[in-house]
N, C-alpha and C positions, 0 to 999 in steps of 0.2 A: 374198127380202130383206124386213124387216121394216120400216114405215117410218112414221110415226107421223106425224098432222096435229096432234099439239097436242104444243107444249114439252115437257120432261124436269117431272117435280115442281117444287117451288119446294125450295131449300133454306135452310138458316138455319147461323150462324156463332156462333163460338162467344168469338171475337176474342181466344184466346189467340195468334193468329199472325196475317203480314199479312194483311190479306183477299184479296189475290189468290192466297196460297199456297193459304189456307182453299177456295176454290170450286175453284181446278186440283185439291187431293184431294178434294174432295163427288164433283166429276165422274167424276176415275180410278177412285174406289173404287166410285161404282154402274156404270161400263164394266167393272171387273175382276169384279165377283159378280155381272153379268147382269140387271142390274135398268134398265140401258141399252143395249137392244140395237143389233146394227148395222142404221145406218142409222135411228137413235132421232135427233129433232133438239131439240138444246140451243133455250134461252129465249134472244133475240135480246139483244145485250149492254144496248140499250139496255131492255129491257124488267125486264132481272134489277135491272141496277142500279136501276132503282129501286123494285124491290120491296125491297131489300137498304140504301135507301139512302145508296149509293157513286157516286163518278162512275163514268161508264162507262167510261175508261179501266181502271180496275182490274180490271173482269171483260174488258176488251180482253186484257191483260194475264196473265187465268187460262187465255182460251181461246184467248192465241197459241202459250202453254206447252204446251195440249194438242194443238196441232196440231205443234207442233215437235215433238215426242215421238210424232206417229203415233195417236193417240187419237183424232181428228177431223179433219174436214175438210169447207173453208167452199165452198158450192153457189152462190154466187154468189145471187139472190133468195130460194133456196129455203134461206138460211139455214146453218149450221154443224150437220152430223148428225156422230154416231160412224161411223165409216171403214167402209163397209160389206166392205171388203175383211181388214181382222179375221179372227187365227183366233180361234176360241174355247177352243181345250184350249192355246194360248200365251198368251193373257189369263190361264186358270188361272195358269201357271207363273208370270206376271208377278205377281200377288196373294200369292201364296206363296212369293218365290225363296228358294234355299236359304240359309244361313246364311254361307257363303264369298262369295257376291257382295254387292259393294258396292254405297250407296245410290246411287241415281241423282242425279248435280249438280245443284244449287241452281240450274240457268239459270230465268231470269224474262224478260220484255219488258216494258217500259216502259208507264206508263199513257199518258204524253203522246204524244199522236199514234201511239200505236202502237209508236217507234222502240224500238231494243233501250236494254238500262240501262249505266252504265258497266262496261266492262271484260267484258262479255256473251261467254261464249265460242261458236264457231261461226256465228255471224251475218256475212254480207259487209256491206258499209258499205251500207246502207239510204239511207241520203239522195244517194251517188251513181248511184242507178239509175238506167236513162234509161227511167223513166216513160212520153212519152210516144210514143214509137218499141214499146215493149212493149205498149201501148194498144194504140193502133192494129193491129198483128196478131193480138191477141187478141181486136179489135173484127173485123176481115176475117174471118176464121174461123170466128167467132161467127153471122155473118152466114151465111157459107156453109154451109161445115159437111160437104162433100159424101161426105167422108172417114169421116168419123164413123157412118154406116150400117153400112159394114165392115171392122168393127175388125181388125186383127193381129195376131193374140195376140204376133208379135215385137218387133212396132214397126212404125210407119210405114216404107216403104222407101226414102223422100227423108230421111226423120231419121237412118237409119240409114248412110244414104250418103254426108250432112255428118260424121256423128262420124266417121264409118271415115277419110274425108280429114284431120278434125282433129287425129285421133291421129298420124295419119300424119309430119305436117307439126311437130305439138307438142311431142307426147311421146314419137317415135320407137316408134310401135307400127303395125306393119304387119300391115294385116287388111283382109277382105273385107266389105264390110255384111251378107252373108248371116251369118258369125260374129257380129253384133254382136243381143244381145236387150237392148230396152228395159225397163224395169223400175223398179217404185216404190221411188227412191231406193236408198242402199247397201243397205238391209236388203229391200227386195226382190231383189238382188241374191243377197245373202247365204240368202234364206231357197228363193232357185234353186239355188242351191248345193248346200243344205242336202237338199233333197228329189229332188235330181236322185243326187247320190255318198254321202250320209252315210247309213249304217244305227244303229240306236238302240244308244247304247254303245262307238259307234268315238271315239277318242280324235284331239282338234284340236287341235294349237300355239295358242296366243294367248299375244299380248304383254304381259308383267307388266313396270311396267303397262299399262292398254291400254284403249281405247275399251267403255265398260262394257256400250253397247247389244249389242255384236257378242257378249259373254259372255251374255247373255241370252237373246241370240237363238240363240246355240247350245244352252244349256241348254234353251231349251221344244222344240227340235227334236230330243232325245234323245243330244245328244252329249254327249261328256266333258272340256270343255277342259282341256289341260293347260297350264299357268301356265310359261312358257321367259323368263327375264330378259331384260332390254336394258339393255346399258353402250352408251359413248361411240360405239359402232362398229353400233348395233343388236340387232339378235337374237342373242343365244348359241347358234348354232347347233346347235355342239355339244353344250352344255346339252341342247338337246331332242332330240339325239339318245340323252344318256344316261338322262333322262328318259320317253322314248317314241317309239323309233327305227321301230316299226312304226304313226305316229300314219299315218289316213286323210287328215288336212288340214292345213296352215300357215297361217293369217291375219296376214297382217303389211301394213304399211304402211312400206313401204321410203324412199319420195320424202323426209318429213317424217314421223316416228312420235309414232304421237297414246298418251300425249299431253307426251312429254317432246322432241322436237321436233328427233333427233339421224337422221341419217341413215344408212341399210344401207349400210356399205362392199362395195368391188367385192371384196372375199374374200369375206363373207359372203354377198354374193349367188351368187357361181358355189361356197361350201358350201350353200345351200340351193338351189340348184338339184341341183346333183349327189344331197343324201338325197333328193328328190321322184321325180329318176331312177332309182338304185338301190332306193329301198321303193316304188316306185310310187305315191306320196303326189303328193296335189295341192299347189298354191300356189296360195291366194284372195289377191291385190294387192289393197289398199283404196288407190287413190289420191285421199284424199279432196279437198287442194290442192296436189297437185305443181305445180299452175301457177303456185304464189308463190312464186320464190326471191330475194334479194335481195344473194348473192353469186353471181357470175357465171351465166349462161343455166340454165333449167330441167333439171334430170336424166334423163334417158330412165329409161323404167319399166322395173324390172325385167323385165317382158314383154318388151321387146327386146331382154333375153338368151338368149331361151327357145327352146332348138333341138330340146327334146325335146315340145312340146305339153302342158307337166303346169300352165303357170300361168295362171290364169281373172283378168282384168282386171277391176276393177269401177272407174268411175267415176261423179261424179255433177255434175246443175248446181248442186243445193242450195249450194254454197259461191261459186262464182261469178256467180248469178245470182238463187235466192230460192228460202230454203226451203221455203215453201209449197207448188212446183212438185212436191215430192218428187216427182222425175223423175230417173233414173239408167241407165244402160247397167251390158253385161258382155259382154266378149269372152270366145268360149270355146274352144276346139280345135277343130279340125274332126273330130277322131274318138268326141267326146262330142256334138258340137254337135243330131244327131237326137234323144238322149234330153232335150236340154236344151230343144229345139222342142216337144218331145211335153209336157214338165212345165207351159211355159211354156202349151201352151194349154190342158191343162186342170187346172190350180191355180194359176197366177199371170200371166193376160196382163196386156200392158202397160197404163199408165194411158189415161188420157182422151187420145183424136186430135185432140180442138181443143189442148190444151198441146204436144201432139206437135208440129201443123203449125205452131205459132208459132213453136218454138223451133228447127224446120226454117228457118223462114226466117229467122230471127233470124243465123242461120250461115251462109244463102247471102248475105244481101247482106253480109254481111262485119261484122257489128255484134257479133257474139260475139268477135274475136279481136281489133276496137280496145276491146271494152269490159274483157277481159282484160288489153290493154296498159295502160290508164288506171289499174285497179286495183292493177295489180304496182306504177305510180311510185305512185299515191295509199297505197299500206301502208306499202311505203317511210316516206315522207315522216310519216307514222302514228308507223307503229313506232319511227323515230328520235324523233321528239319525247315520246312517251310512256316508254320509255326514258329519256328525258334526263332528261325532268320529274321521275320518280318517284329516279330517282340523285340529283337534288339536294334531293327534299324527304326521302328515308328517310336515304340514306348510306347506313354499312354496315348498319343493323338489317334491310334488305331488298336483298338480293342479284339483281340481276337477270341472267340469262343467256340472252346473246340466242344464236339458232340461225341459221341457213342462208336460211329458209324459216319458211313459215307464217303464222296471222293470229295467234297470241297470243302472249304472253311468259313465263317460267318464270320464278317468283318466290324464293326462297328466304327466309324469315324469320329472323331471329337472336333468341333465348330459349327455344325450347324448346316455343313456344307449340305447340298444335294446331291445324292447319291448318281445319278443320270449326269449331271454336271461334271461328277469325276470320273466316271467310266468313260467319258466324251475323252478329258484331259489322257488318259491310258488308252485311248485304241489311238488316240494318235503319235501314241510313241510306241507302236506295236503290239502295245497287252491290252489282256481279252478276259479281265473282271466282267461282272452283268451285275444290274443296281436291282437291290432287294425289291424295289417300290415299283419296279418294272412286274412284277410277281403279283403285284395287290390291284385288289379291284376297287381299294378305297381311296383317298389320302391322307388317312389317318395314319399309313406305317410309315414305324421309324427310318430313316434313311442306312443302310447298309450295303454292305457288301460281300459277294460271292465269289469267291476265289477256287477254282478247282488248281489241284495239288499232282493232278495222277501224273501229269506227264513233265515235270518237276524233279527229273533229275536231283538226291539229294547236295551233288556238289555243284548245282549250278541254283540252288536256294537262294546266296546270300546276292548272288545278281540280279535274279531276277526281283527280291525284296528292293536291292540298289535301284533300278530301276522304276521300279513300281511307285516308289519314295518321291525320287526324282519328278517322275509323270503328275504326282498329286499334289507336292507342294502342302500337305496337312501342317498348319502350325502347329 
């Protein structure tokens, strides 16, 4: 691993753009051509800034982007290096993606104090975290560490023990810990996946539209996604069966589907399970927040329909508890589970055993499942006020439609306008909407918008609606 005692270059700006967009690309683009390699360590925020003459929020800001996105990741003393766990021929593809996939969202984080920006998608509510009960485990740990000599490549077998109970108890997925491998976040998850069943050129279901990382990530790893609609009821099953009836994979997101927010009905699930049985095709489940529902109790995962062994679970805490952690699970069959062991230890073991044992105990003494309950009423109480707010400052020029489930809200615009065009007009008034059409690999989708709600104080709604208003100018 390559690991460098002195900062990245200095860079300079060019201030056609905001400066924190400016440094988040200096960085991606020297991580993408190699001129950052892994385990290279970024200039400390405070030190860029003021070479750059910025507060330091702003490069807070570039470099909590690149760490959301997988690009970085902060050492604690030793400062913020590029991910030493990087491939490097999927950096290629990322520098170069093909012409059909879409740009990646405009998400940003906040200068001030770090917190996300209005309306930020994928972020759990930041200011309710409990601090200092996550301290303090992370400080125990820290301290000991005894764990950490040797590593798992599966996971810790206490971490893997809580989740196995949690599913159990949650989300109606029954499984053994020995099934369960730990994994950096969904896209470690996914790229287990990937290298455990996919051959270069087998063709994958993904959801149009659909979580754009997941299209990317199967394209650097030699697949061929095929683009399968979603109406009111989710995946057109059938679609993809006429589409590509012998695909190797399905990636769907059944609970809440990212990122139009409608749910797999129970036809649909017991049609996609039946083609995965008859073409002997897998199902990858992204459950990214099934834990949010806010009409009646949680959904049991599709995995709890699975009598034949073809659907591979992936969840993560990234949504529930802090993206940074990129920390994730994936339940696997027990007739693949050896080759997934063998991959798992030598191309992708689990992360770090001190974030493992914290978040072990974080679930034995029970603080994972009230801090879940908190956040289900706290989004609630969110999402209705935000909602409200935004219905009485647009009317109809903005369409809202609420879902089931989830942390953000589907927006619909009246004019005609382009959704990329007004998320342009809002980040530069500081909000952090993402345009639906950024989502689609076609351009047939209707122009919309994405609004996350979580960190949305409800007495700071009708402001940030004001503003929002303000920034788009909707006739």
């Amino acid at each position: 691993m390559r690991q460098t005692a002195d900062p990245a270059p200095a860079i300079s700006l060019d201030r056609r753009h905001p400066a924190y967009r400016e440094i988040y690309e200096r960085f991606r683009q020297a991580i993408l051509s190699g001129s950052l390699g892994r385990g290279a360590r970024l200039p400390s925020a405070r030190t860029l800034a003021a070479q750059l003459g910025l507060a330091r929020g702003t490069v807070d800001a570039a470099y909590g982007l690149l760490a959301n996105e997988g690009y970085v990741v902060t050492r604690g003393a030793a400062g913020t290096v590029v991910d030493p766990a990087l491939d490097r021929r999927a950096l290629s593809a990322l520098g170069a993606p093909p012409a059909a996939v879409p740009a990646a969202p405009a998400t940003t984080i906040a200068a001030a104090g770090g917190l996300p920006l209005p309306f930020q998608m994928g972020m759990p509510a930041l200011d309710a975290f409990p601090r200092k009960a996550w301290s303090r485990l992370v400080a125990r740990h820290g301290r000991a560490a005894p764990e950490a000599a040797l590593p798992e490549p599966a996971g810790l077998p206490r971490l893997r023990r809580e989740i196995a109970t949690y599913l159990g108890v949650a989300r109606g997925v029954v499984t053994a810990p020995e099934n369960i491998l730990v994994t950096g976040g969904f896209q470690g998850a996914l790229g287990l996946v990937a290298l455990a069943l996919l051959r270069p050129g087998e063709r994958v279901w993904m959801e149009e539209p659909g979580y754009f990382m997941t299209r990317r990530g199967l394209l650097a790893a030699g697949a061929r996604p095929v683009d399968v609609p979603v109406d009111a009821d989710g995946l057109r099953v059938r679609e993809g069966i006429r589409r590509a009836p012998r695909a190797r994979l399905a990636v769907v997101t059944p609970s809440h589907q990212s990122p139009l927010g409608v749910t797999l009905s129970l036809a649909r699930r017991l049609e996609l399970l039946s083609w995965a049985r008859r073409s002997r095709g897998w199902i990858l489940e992204d459950d990214y927040d099934g834990e949010f529902r806010y009409l009646g109790p949680p959904l049991p995962a599709l995995r709890s329909l699975d009598r034949e062994g073809r659907v591979l679970y992936a969840g993560t805490f990234s949504k529930v508890l802090l993206p940074s952690l990129r920390l994730g699970y994936l339940v696997v069959p027990d007739g693949e589970l050896a080759r997934f062991r063998e991959v798992a230890g030598h191309l992708a073991p689990a992360p770090a055993s001190l974030l493992q044992s914290a978040v072990a105990d974080f679930m034995a003494e029970g603080q994972f499942a009230r801090h879940i309950r908190r956040m289900r009423a706290l989004y609630a109480e969110r999402r209705a006020a935000v909602a409200a707010a935004l219905g009485e400052r647009f009317g109809p020029r903005l369409r809202i439609e609420l879902q089931a489930g989830g942390m953000h809200l589907l927006a619909w615009p009246a004019g005609g306008r382009r959704d990329s065009e007004l998320v342009a007009r809002a980040e530069a008034a500081g909000l952090a909407p993402s345009a639906l059409s950024q989502m689609s690999a076609t351009t047939r989708q209707k122009p919309g918008l994405l609004l996350g709600f979580a960190n949305t104080p409800a007495a700071r709604a009708g402001e940030d609606a004001r503003r929002l208003a303000d920034a788009l100018g909707i006739d």
